[in-house]
C-alpha positions in Angstrom: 24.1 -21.5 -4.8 21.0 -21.1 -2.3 18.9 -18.6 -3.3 17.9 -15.9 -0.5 14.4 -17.2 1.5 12.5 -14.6 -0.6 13.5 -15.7 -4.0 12.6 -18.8 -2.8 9.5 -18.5 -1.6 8.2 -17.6 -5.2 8.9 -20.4 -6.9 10.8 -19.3 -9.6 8.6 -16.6 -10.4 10.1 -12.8 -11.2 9.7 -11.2 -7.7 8.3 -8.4 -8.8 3.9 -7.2 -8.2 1.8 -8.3 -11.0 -1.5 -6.0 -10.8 -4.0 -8.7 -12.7 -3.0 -11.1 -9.3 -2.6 -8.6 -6.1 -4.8 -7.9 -3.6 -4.1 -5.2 -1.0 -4.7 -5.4 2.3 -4.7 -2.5 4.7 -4.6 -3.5 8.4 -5.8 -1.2 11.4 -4.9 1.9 10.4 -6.4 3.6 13.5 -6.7 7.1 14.6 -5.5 5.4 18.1 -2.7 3.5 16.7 -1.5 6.3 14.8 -0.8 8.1 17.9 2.2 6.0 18.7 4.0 6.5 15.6 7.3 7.5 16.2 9.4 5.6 13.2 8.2 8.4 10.8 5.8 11.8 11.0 2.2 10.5 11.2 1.4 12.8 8.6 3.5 11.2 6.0 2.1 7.5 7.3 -1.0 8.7 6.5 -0.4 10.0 3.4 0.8 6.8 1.9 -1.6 4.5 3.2 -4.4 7.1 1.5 -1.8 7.2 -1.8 -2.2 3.1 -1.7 -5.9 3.3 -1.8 -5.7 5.6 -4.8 -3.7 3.8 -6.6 -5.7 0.2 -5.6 -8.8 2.0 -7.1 -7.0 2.9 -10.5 -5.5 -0.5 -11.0 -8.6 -2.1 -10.1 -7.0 -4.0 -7.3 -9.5 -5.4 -4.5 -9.1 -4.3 -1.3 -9.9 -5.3 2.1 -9.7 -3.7 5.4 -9.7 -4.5 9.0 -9.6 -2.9 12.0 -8.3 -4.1 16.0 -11.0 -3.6 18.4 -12.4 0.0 16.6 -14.7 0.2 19.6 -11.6 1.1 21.8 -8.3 3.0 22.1 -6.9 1.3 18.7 -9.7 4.1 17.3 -11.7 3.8 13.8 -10.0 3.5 10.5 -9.1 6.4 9.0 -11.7 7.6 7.1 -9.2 8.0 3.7 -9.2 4.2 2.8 -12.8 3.7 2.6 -13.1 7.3 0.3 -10.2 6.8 -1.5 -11.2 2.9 -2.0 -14.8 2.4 -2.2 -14.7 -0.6 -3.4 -12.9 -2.0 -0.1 -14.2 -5.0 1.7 -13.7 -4.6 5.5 -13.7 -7.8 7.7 -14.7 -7.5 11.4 -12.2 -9.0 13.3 -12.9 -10.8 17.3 -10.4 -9.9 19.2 -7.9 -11.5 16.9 -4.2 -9.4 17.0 -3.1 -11.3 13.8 -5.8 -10.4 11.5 -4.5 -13.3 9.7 -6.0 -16.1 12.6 -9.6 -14.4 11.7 -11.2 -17.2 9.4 -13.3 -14.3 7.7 -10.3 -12.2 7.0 -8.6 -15.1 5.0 -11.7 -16.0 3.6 -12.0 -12.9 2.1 -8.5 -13.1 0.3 -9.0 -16.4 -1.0 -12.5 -15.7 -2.3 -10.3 -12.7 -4.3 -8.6 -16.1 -6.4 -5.5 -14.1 -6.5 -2.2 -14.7 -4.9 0.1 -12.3 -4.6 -0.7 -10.0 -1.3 0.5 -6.1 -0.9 -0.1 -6.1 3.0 0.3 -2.5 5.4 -0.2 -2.2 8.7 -0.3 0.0 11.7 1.5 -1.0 13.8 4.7 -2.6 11.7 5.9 -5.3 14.3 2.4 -6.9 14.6 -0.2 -5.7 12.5 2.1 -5.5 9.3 4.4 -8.3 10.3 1.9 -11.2 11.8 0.1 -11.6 8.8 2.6 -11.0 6.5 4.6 -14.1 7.7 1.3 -16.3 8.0 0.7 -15.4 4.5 4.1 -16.1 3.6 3.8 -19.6 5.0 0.7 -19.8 3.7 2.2 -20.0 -0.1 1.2 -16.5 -0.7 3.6 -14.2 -2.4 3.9 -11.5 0.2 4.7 -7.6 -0.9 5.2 -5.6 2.8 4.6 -1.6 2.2 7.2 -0.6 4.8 6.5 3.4 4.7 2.9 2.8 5.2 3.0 0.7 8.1 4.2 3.0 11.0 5.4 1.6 15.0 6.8 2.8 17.7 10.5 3.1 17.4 13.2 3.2 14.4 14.4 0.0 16.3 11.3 -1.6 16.4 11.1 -1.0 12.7 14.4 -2.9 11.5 14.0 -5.9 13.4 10.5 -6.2 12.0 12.4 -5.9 8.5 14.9 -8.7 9.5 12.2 -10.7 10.8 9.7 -10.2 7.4 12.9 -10.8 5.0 13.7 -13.9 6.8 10.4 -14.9 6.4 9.9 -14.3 2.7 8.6 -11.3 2.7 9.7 -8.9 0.1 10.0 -5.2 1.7 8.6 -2.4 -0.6 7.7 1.6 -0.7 4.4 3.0 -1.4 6.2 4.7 -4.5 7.7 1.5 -6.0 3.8 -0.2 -5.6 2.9 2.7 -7.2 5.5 2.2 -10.1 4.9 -1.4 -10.2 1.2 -1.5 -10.6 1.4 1.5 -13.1 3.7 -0.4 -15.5 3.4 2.6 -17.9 2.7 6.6 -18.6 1.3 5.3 -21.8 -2.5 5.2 -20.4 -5.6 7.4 -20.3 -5.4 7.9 -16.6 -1.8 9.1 -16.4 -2.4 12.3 -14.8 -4.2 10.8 -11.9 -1.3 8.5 -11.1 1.0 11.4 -11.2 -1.5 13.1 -9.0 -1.0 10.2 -6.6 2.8 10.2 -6.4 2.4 13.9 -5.3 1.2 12.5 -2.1 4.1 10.7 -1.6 6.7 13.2 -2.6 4.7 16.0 -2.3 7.5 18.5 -4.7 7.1 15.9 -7.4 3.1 18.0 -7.3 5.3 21.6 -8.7 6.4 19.3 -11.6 3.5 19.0 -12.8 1.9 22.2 -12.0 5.0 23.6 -14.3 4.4 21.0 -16.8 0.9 21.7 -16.9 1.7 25.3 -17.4 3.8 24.6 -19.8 1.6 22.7 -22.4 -1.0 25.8 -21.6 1.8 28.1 -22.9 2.6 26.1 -25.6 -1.5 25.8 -26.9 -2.2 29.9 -26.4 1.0 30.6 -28.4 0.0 28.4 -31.3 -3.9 29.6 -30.9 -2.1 32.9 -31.3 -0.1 32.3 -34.4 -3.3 30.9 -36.0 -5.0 33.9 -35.7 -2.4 36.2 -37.3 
């Protein structure tokens, strides 16, 4: 039996994001670029690529950042990555559309000695996509956030998805990176990954406000009985 292109690609390996290897890379995610967004509400794009950065910084996962011609229309970077991930390395690109043809750019991955790449980008069909599939080819195990890489139509978004699959690209959701790079509740930090989450499902936040209130219900009630 032939296993599908993206199994393949990964050499036997479980295909699943292993935090200790990953490096994210977040690719123009412009304040221009953003403006022709029409595959989901910008608002909720930019809420994910922000809830990516978070959850980079927590897992200790490097970064880098790059940006198509910031001088112009394309616009600056959102200013979220770079707060939200200050341990980012951006890369300067020269004109290049695929931020993968930028000899710096790759550079700056392979200097990371890791292998397995969660790649976003604004726009989906080209920014996402082109270096996706170069990494792909490349060897590189390739992790495509679709819901925080926006384009310009639905249509436009699903072909892109054919395209990346057939490539060996495995498609993924900000929440299941999340998930994935988490492993487990059982850490010290567990309330600031369920803080990030809320910025992805934003109702999952009045779960833990109840929770929260809750546990302070809980620990007056006992303080109470003590007293008596």
């Amino acid at each position: 039996m032939n296993l599908p292109n993206t199994i393949a690609n990964f050499n036997g390996a479980k295909p699943v994001i292993d935090p200790d290897d990953a490096v994210m890379l977040l690719i123009d995610h412009q304040s221009g670029l953003f403006q022709t967004v029409k595959d989901m509400p910008m608002t909720e794009l930019r809420a994910n690529v922000t809830t990516l950065a978070k959850v980079a910084t927590l897992a200790g996962i490097p970064v880098i950042t790059t940006a198509s011609v910031p001088q112009g229309p394309n616009g600056p970077l959102i200013p979220e990555v770079h707060r939200y991930a200050p341990h980012a390395q951006y890369v300067a690109r020269k004109g290049e559309i695929n931020a993968w043809d930028n000899p710096d750019f790759v550079a700056a991955v392979k200097a990371t000695g890791r292998n397995t790449l969660i790649i976003a980008g604004t726009i989906t069909s080209v920014c996402m996509a082109f270096p996706s599939i170069s990494a792909a080819y490349d060897g590189y195990k390739v992790f495509a956030v679709i819901d925080a890489s926006g384009t310009y139509s639905k249509m436009a978004q699903e072909i892109t998805l054919a395209r990346v699959v057939q490539a060996g690209v495995v498609p993924i959701d900000t929440a299941a990176v999340c998930s994935e790079v988490q492993k487990t509740w059982n850490r010290d930090d567990a309330l600031q990954w369920a803080e990030a989450y809320s910025a992805v499902f934003p109702p999952y936040q009045l779960l833990i406000e109840s929770y929260a209130k809750a546990q302070q219900v809980a620990i007056d009630q006992e303080a109470l009985d003590s007293a008596r």
